[in-house]
C-alpha positions, 0 to 999 in steps of 0.5 A: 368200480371198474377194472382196467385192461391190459394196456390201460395207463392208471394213477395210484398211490400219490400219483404214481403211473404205468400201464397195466401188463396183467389183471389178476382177480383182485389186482393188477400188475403194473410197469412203472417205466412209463413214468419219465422220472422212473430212474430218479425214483428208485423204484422196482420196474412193476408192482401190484395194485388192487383195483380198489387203489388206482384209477384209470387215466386212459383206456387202450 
């Protein structure tokens, strides 16, 4: 498994994307306002993700 780095864009949950703004030891902290339909979805501006949940679409 590898472990994204901070400004990594990566892919979870359904086809959710953002760019990771801190990595924790077992996940990380992601900004979902990357997203273009960001304000249709409703959604909180960052959540957690557990590495073992996304992968990563394009390295900083």
């Amino acid at each position: 498994m590898k472990i994204a780095k901070v400004g990594n864009l990566i892919e979870f949950k359904n086809g959710l994307r953002g760019i990771v703004e801190k990595v924790n030891e077992n996940s990380v902290i992601v900004d979902l306002t990357y997203m273009e339909n960001f304000l249709d979805l409703e959604l909180e501006r960052r959540t957690v993700v557990n590495h073992k949940n996304y992968k990563i679409l394009k390295e900083s």
